[in-house]
LOVEXGU-983688 format. One record per residue (C-alpha): residue in one letter; chain; x, y, z. Coordinates in nm, 3 decimals. Layout:
# residues N
@code A	unit A	xx X	yy Y	zz Z
...
***
This chain:
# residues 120
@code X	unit A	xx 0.000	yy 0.000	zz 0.000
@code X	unit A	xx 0.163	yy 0.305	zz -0.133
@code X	unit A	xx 0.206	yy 0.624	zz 0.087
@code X	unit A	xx 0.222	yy 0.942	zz -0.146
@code X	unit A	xx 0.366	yy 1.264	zz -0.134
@code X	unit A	xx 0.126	yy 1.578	zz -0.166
@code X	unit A	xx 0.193	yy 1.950	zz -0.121
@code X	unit A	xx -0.179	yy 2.160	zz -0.041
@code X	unit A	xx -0.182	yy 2.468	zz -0.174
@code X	unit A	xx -0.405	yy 2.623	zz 0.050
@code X	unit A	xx -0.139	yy 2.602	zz 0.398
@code X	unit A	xx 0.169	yy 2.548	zz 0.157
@code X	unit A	xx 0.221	yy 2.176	zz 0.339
@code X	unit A	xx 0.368	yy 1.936	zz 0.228
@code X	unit A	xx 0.270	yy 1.614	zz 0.372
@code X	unit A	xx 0.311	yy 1.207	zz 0.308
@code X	unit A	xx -0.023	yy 0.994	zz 0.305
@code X	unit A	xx -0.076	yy 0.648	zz 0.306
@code X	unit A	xx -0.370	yy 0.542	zz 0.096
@code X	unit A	xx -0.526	yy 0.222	zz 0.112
@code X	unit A	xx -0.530	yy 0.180	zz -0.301
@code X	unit A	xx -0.278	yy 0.321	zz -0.572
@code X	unit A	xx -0.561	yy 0.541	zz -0.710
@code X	unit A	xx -0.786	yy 0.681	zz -0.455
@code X	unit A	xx -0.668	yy 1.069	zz -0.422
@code X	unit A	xx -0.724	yy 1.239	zz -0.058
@code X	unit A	xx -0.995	yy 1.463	zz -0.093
@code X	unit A	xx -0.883	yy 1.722	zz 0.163
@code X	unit A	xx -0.574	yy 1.832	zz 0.302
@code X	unit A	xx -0.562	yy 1.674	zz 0.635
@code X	unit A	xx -0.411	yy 1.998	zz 0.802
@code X	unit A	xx -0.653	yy 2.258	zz 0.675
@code X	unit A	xx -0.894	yy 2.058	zz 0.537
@code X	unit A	xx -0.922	yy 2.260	zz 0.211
@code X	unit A	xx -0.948	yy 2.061	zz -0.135
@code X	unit A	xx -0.618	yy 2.174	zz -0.279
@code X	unit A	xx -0.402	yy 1.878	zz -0.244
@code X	unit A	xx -0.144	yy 1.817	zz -0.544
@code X	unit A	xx 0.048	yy 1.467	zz -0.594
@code X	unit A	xx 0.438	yy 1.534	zz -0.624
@code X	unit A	xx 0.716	yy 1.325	zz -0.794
@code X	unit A	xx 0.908	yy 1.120	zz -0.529
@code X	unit A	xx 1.147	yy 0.885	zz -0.503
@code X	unit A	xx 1.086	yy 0.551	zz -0.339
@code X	unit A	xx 1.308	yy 0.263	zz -0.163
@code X	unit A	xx 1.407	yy -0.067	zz -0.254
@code X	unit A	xx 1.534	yy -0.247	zz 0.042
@code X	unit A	xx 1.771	yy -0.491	zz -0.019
@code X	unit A	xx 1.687	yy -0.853	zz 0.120
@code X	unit A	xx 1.963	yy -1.026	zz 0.336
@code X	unit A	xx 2.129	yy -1.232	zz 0.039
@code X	unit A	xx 2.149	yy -0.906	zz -0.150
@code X	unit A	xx 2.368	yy -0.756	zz 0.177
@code X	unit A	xx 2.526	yy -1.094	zz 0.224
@code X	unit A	xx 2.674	yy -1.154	zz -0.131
@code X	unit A	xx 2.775	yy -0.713	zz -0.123
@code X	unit A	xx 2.965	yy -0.814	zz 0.229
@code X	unit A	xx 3.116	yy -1.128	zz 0.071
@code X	unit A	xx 3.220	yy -0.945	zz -0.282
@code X	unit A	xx 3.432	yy -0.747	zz -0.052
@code X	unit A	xx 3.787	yy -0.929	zz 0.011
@code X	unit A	xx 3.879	yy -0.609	zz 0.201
@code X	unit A	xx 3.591	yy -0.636	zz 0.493
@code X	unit A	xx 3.576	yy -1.049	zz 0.495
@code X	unit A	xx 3.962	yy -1.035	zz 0.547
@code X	unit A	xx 3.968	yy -0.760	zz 0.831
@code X	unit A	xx 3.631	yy -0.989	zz 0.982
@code X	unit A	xx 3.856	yy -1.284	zz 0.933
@code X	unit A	xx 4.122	yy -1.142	zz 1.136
@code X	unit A	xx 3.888	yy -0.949	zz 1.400
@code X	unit A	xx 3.995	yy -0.615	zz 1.276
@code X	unit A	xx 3.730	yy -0.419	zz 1.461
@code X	unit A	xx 3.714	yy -0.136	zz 1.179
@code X	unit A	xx 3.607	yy -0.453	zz 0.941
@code X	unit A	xx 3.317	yy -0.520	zz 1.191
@code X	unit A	xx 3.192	yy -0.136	zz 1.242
@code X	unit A	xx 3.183	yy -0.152	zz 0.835
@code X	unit A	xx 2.981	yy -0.514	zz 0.849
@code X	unit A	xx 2.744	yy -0.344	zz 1.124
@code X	unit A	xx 2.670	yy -0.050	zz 0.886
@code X	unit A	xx 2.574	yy -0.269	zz 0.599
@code X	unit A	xx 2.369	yy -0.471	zz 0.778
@code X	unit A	xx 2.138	yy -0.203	zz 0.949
@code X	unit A	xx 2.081	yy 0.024	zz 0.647
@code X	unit A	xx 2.132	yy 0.302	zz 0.842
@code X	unit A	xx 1.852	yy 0.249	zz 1.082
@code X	unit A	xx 1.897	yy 0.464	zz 1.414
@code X	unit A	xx 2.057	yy 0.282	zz 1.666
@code X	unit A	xx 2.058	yy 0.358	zz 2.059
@code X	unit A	xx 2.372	yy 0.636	zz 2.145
@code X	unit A	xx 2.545	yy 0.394	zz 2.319
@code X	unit A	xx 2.535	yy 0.138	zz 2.034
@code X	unit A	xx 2.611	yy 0.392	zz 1.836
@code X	unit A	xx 2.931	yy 0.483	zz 2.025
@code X	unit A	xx 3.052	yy 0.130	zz 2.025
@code X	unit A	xx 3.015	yy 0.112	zz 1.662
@code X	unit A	xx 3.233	yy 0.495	zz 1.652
@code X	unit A	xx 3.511	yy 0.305	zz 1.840
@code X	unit A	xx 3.518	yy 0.025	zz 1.645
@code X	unit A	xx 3.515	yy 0.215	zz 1.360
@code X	unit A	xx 3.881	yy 0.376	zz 1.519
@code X	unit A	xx 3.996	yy 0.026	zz 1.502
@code X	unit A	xx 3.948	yy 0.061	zz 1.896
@code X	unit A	xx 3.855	yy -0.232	zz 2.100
@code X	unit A	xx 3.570	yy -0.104	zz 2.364
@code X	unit A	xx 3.648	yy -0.082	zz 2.724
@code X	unit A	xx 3.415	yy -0.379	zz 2.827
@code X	unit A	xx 3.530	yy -0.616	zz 2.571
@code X	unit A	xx 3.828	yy -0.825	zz 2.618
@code X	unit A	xx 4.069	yy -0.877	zz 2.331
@code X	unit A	xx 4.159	yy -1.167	zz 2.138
@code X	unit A	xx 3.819	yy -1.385	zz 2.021
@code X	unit A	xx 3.499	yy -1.235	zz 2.027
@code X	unit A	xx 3.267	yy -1.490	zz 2.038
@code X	unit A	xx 3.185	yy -1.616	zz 2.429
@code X	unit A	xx 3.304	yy -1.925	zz 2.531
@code X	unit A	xx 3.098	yy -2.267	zz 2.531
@code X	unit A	xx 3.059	yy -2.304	zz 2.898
@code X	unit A	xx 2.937	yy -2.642	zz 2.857
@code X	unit A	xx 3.279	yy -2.786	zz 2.810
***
């Protein structure tokens, strides 16, 4: 279900609304509620699916070598292709800004960063 970009000419607004079909036109501008809504050209977004950011990750000998030898630059770089820039809490976010320094942060120990099977 498609949302739409209008600008009302009435308020000068310019507003996104989802409509329930691809043809059906608001009728009023939700804001002033004046018939003067225009449709305007925009852009959409593909996402990628997961195989699409997969094979880009794997294509790249650069990152799957620095992943492959726990460079933590080469996992800042994995973590931003995976999220697609989606906002992340600040102090995710300032992990990722340290790792992205090749820093290691504070609470994490060097050497392997997977945890240990404590079943053995």
């Amino acid at each position: 279900m498609p949302v739409y970009e209008y600008w009302c000419k009435n308020c000068k607004t310019r507003l996104e609304i989802y409509l329930h079909k691809f043809s059906n036109d608001p009728q009023s501008c939700p804001k002033c509620g004046v018939d003067s809504m225009q449709r305007l050209f925009s852009t959409f977004m593909v996402q990628k699916s997961y195989k699409d950011v997969y094979d880009s990750i794997l294509s790249d000998s650069q990152l799957t070598r620095g992943l492959m030898n726990n460079d933590p630059r080469a996992l800042a770089k994995w973590n931003n292709k995976m999220s697609g820039g989606e906002p992340v809490a600040p102090e995710y976010q300032e992990t990722m800004e340290k790792l992205g320094r090749g820093e290691i942060p504070s609470n994490q120990p060097p050497g392997d960063y997977l945890p240990s099977d404590s079943t053995s």
